[in-house]
C-alpha positions as CSV (number, residue, x, y, z in Angstrom):
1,X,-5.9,79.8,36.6
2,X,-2.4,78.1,35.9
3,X,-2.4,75.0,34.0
4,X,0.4,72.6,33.3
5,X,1.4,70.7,30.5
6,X,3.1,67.8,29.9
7,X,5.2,67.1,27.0
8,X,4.9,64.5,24.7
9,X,8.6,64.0,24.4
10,X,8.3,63.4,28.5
11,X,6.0,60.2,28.3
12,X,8.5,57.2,27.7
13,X,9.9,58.4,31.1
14,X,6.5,58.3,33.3
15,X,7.4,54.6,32.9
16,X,9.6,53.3,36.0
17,X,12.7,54.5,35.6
18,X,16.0,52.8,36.7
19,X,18.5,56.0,36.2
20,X,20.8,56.3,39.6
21,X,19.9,60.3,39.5
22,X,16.1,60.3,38.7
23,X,16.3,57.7,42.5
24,X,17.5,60.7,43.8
25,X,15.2,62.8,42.9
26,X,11.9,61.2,42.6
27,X,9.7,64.4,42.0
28,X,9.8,67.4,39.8
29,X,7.0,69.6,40.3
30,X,5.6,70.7,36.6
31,X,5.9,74.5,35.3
32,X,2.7,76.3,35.0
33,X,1.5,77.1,31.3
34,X,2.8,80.5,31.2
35,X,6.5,79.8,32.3
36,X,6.1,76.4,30.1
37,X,5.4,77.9,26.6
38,X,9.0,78.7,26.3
39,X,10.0,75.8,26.8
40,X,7.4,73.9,24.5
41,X,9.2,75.6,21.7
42,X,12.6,74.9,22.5
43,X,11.3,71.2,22.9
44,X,9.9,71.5,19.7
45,X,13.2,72.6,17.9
46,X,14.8,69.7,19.6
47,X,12.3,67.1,18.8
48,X,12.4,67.8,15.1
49,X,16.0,68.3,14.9
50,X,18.7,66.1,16.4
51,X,17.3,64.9,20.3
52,X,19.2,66.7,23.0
53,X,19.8,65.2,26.2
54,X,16.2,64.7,28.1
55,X,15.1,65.8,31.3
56,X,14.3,63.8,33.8
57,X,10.6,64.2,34.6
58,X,8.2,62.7,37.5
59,X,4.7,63.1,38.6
60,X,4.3,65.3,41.3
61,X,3.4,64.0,44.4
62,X,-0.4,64.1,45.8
63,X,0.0,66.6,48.8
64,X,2.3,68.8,46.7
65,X,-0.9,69.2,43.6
66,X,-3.0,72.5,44.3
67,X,-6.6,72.0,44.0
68,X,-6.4,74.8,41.0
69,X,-4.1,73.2,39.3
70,X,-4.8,70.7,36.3
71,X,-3.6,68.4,33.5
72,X,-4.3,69.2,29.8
73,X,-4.4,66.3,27.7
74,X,-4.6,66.8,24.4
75,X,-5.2,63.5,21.8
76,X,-5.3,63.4,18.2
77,X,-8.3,61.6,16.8
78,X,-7.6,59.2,14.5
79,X,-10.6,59.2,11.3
80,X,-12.6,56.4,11.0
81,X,-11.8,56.0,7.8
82,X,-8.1,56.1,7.9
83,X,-7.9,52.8,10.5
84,X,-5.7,50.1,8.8
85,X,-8.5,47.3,9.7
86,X,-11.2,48.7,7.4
87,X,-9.2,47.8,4.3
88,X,-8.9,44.3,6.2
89,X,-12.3,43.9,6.8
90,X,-13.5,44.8,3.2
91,X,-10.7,42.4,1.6
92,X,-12.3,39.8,4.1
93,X,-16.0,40.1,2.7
94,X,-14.8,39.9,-0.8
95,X,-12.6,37.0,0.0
96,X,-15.8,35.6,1.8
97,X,-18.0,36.5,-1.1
98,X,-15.8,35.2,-4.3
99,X,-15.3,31.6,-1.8
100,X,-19.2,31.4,-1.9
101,X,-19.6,32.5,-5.7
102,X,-17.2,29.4,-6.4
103,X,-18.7,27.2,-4.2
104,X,-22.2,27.8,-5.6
105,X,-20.7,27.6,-9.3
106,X,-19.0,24.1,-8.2
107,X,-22.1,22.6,-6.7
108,X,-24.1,23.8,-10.0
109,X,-21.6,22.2,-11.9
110,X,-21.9,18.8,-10.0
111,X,-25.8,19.1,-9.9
112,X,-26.6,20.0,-13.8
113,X,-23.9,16.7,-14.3
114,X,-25.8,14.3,-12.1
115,X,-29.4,15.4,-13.5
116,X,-27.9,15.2,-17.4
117,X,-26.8,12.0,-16.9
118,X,-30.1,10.7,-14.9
119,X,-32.2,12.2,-17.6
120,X,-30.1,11.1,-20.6
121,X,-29.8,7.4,-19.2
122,X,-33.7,7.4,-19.0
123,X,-33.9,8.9,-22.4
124,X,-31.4,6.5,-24.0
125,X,-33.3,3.1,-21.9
126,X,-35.9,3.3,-24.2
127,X,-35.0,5.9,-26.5
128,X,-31.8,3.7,-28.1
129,X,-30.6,5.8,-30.8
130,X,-27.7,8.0,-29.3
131,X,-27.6,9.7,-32.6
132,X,-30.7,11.4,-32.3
133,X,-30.4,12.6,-28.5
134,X,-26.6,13.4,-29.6
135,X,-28.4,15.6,-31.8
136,X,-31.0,17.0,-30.2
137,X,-28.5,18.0,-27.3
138,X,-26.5,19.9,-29.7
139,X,-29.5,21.6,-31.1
140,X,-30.7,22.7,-27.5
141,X,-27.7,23.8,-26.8
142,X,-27.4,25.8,-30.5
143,X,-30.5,27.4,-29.8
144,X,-29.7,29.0,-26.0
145,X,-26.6,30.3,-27.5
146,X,-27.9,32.5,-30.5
147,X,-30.7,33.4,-28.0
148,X,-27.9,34.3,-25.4
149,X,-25.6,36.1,-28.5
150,X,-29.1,37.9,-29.3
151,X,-30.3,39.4,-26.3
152,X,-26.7,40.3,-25.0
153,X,-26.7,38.1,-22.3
154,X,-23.3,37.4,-23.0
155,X,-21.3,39.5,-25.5
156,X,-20.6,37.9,-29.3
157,X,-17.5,37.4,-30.8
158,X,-16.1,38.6,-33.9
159,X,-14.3,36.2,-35.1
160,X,-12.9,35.2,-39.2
161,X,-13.4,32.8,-41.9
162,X,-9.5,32.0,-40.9
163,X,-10.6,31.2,-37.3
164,X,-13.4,29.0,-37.8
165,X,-11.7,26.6,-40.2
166,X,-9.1,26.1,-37.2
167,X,-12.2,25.2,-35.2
168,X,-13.5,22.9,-37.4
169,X,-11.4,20.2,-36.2
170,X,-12.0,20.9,-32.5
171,X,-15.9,20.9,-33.1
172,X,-15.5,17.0,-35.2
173,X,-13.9,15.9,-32.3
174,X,-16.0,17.2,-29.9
175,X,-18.9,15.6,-31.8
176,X,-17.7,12.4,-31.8
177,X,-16.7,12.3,-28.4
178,X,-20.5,13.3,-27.0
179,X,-21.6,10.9,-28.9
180,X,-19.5,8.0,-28.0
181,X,-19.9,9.2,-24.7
182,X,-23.9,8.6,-25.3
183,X,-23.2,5.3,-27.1
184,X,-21.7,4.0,-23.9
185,X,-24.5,5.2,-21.6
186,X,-26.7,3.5,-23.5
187,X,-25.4,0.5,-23.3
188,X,-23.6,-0.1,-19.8
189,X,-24.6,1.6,-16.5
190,X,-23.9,5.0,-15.6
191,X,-21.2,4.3,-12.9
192,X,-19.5,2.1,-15.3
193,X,-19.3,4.5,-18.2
194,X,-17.9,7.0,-15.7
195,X,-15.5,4.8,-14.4
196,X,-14.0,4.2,-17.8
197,X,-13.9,7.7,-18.4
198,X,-11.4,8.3,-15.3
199,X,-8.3,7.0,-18.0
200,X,-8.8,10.3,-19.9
201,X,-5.6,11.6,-18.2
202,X,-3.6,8.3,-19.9
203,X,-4.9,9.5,-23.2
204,X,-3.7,12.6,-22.7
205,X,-0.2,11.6,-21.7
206,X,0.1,9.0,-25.1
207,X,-1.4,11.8,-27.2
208,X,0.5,14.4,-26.0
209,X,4.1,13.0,-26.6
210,X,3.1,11.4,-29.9
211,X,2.2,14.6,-31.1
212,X,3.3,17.8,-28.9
213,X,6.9,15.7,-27.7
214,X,5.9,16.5,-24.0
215,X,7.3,13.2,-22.3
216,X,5.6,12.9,-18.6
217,X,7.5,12.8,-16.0
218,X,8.2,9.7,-13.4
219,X,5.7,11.4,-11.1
220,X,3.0,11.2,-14.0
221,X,4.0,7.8,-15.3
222,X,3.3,6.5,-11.5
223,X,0.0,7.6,-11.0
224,X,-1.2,6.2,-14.2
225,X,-0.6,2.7,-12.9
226,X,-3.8,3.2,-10.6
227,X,-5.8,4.6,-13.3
228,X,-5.0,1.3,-15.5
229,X,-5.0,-1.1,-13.1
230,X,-8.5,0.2,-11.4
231,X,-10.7,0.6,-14.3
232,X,-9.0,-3.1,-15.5
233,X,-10.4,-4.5,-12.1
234,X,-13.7,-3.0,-12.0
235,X,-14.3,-4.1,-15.7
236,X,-13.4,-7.4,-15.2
237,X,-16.5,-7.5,-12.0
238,X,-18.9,-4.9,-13.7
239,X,-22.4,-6.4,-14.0
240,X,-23.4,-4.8,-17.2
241,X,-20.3,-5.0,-18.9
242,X,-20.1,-5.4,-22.5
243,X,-17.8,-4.7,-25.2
244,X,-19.7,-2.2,-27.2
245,X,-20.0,0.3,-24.1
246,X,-16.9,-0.5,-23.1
247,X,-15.2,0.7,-26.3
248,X,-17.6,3.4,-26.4
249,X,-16.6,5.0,-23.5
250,X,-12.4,4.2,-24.7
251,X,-13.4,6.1,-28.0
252,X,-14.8,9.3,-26.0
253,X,-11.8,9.1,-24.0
254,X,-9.5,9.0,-27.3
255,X,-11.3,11.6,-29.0
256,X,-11.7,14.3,-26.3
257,X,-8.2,14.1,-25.7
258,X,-7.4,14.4,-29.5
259,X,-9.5,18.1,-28.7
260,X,-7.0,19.1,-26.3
261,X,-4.0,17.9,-28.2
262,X,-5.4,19.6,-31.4
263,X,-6.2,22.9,-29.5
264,X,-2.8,23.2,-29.0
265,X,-1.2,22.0,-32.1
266,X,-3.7,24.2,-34.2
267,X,-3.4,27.1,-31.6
268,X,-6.4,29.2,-32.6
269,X,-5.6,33.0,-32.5
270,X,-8.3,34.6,-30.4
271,X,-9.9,37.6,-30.1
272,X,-10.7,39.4,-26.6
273,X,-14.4,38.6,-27.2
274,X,-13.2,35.0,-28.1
275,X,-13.8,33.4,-24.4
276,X,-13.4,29.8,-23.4
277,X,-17.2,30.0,-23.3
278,X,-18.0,31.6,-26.6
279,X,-15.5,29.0,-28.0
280,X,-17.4,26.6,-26.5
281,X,-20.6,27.8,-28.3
282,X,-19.5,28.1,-31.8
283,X,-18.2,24.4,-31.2
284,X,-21.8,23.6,-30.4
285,X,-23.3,25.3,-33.4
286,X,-21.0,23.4,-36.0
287,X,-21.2,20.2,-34.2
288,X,-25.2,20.7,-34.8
289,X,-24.1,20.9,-38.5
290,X,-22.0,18.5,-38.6
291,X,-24.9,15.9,-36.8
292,X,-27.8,16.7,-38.2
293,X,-27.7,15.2,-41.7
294,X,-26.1,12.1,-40.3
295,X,-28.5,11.7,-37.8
296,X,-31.3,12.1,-40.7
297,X,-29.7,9.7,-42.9
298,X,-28.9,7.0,-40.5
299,X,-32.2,7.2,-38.2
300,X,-34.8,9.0,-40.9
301,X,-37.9,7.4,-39.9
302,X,-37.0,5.4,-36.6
303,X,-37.2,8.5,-34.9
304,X,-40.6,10.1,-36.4
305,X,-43.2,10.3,-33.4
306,X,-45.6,8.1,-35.8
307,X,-42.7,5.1,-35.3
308,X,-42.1,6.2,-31.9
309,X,-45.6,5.7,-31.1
310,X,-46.2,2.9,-32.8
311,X,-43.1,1.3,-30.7
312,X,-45.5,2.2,-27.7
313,X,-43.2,4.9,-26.5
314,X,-44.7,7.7,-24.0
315,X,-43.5,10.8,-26.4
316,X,-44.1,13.7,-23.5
317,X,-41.9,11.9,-21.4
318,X,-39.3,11.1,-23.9
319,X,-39.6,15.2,-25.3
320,X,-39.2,16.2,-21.5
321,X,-36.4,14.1,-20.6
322,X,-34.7,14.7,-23.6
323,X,-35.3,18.7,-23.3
324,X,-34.1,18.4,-19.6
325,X,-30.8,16.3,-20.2
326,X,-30.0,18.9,-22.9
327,X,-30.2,22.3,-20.9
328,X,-28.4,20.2,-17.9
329,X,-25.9,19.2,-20.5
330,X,-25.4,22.5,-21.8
331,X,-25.6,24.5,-18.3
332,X,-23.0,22.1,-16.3
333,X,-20.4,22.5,-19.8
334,X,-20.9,26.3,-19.5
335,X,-20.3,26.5,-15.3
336,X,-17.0,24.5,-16.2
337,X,-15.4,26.8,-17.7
338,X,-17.2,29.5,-16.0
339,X,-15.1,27.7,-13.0
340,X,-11.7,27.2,-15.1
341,X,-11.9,31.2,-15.7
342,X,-11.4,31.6,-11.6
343,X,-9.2,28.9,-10.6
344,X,-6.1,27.2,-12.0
345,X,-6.3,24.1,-14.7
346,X,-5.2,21.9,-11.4
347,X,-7.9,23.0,-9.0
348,X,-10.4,22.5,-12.2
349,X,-8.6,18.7,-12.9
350,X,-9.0,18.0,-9.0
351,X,-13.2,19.1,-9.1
352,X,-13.7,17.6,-12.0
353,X,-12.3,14.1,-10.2
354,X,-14.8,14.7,-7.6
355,X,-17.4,15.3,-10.0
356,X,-16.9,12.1,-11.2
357,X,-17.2,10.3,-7.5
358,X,-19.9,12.6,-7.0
359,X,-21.9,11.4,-10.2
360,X,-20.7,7.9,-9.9
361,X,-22.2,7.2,-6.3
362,X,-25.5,9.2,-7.3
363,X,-26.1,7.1,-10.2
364,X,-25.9,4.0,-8.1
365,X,-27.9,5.1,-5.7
366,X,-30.4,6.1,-8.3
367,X,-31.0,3.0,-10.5
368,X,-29.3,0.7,-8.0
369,X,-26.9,0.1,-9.8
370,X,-25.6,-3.5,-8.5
371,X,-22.1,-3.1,-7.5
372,X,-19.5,-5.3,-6.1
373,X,-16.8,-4.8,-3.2
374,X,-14.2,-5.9,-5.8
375,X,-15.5,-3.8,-8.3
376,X,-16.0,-0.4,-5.6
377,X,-12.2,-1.4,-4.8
378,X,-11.7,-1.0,-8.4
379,X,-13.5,2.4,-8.9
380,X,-11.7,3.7,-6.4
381,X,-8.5,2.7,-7.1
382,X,-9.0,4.6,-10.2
383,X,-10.3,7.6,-9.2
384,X,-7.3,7.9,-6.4
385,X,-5.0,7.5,-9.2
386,X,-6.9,10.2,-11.5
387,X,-6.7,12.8,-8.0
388,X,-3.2,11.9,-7.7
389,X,-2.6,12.2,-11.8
390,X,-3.5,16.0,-10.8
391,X,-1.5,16.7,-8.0
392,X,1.8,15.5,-9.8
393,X,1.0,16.8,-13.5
394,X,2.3,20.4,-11.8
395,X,5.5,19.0,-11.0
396,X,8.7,20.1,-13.2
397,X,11.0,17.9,-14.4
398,X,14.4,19.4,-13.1
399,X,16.3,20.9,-16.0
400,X,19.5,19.3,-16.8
């Protein structure tokens, strides 16, 4: 049985074909295998080497095919695991699973934020001494660290004497800003201590070109105007407005942008084990230390559960909500920077603003919160110009 081949180098041409001398002569009847394999290697030679002229080739025609006679087609096959939309497809479902690791690490962060500062606003209602739940926060939070550092949950650091007196100022700081922070929620409504919170980025312009020389830009000069002018209007129509919370909240502006100005003017030398997180929780364990004698000196006895109860205070629900507000406390400042390790300081700057709309609007809802248009308008003024502080903060100036 004779059986014909057709040559790959004759495919392009099975196309219609507009040469004048293949009209001519529409149909070329194929060479049997036998007086083809000659040919195939002098085809060959010519298709790895420089290409030759090509021969015009047709299909036969139907009445001229023998009923013997027969095509060979011969395919490569291609592996499965070679096609190009494999690696595609696996890059996708990563892509797919990192977007819903970060999602679910941003809505923890929000959620552990909205419950600490339910619980601690409960707490601090009839509990009013924001030394003591300073305090106790700090000591929650010591205590999940050494149990984290001691069952290898996460890795502990080795770090010098050297290194932890550069801390030391970065943990005063830090103290004194939770605690202000707690001062302010304890006396003025949630949504309003949040609100006065959104001028952290105005703090952090004055403080950084006092002390680092970095003069803002135009761009960042504009879109502190909105912050200013929005948390001046909503303080001037805030219902529970008063001076102590409203300094309060000014002075844990002030001092936890003094943290970031003196983490980069002391520029701590860190170690690989050294993390944003474990730096977090060694400025945890010394603000504990630096706390707890205050706190024990200025409270002493107010805050024995003999005065408490004497005061008439329910002691289960004030250990409860204090225990809660301090693992939410702890857990949403750990996500953060969980979060700032994947994404860039703007996208972190632009969550954290939402975070604050997010726990601004809960809080109302939740203790209803009295609120006027005018002072909405105001809220929101300032939070657009805390979202737009973070869009333009990436700009360069030009060089000159």
């Amino acid at each position: 049985m004779q059986t014909a081949v057709l040559s790959p180098s004759f495919t392009p041409l099975l196309r219609k074909s507009h040469d004048p001398l293949a009209m001519k002569q529409p149909f070329l009847r194929l060479r049997p295998l036998a007086a083809a394999s000659s040919s195939a290697v002098t085809s060959s030679s010519s298709f790895h080497g420089l290409p030759g002229p090509r021969p015009l080739v047709s299909l036969p025609s139907l009445s001229d095919r023998r009923p013997k006679d027969a095509l060979v087609l011969r395919a490569t096959s291609v592996p499965e695991s070679a096609s190009p939309n494999d690696g595609d497809g696996a890059s996708k479902s990563d892509g797919m699973l990192q977007t819903l690791q970060l999602g679910s690490l941003f809505g923890l962060w929000y959620l552990f934020n909205i419950y600490f500062n339910i619980y601690n606003k409960q707490v601090l209602k009839v509990f009013p001494f924001p030394l003591t739940v300073t305090t106790v926060q700090f000591a929650v939070g010591t205590v999940l660290v050494l149990f984290m550092w001691a069952t290898n949950l996460y890795k502990r650091p080795k770090i010098s004497a050297s290194q932890l007196v550069a801390i030391l100022p970065l943990a005063a700081v830090h103290t004194m800003g939770n605690l202000f922070t707690n001062m302010s929620l304890g006396k003025v409504a949630v949504s309003f201590t949040h609100t006065i919170k959104a001028m952290e980025p105005f703090f952090s312009v004055l403080l950084s070109a006092l002390f680092l020389g970095e003069m803002p830009t135009i761009w960042v000069v504009l879109s502190l105007m909105p912050i200013v002018g929005g948390v001046a209007l909503a303080s001037l129509t805030e219902a529970s407005f008063n001076w102590a919370g409203f300094w309060s909240a000014m002075a844990s502006n002030l001092t936890f942008q003094s943290r970031n100005v003196l983490s980069k003017k002391v520029m701590v030398k860190k170690e690989e084990s050294l993390d944003n997180i474990n730096l977090f929780s060694i400025i945890t364990i010394m603000s504990f230390f630096l706390l707890a004698p205050i706190t024990l000196f200025v409270d002493g006895i107010r805050v024995t559960p003999s005065y408490m109860l004497s005061a008439g205070l329910d002691l289960k629900q004030i250990y409860l909500r204090s225990l809660l507000s301090a693992l939410c406390f702890h857990a949403y400042q750990q996500v953060s920077y969980m979060i700032l390790a994947r994404v860039t300081p703007v996208t972190h700057s632009v969550g954290n603003c939402v975070k604050r709309v997010v726990v601004i609007v809960t809080s109302v809802l939740f203790f209803r919160t009295p609120v006027s248009p005018i002072n909405s308008l105001g809220t929101g003024i300032a939070l657009a110009g805390v979202f737009l502080y973070s869009r333009v903060k990436r700009i360069k100036p030009k060089a000159a």
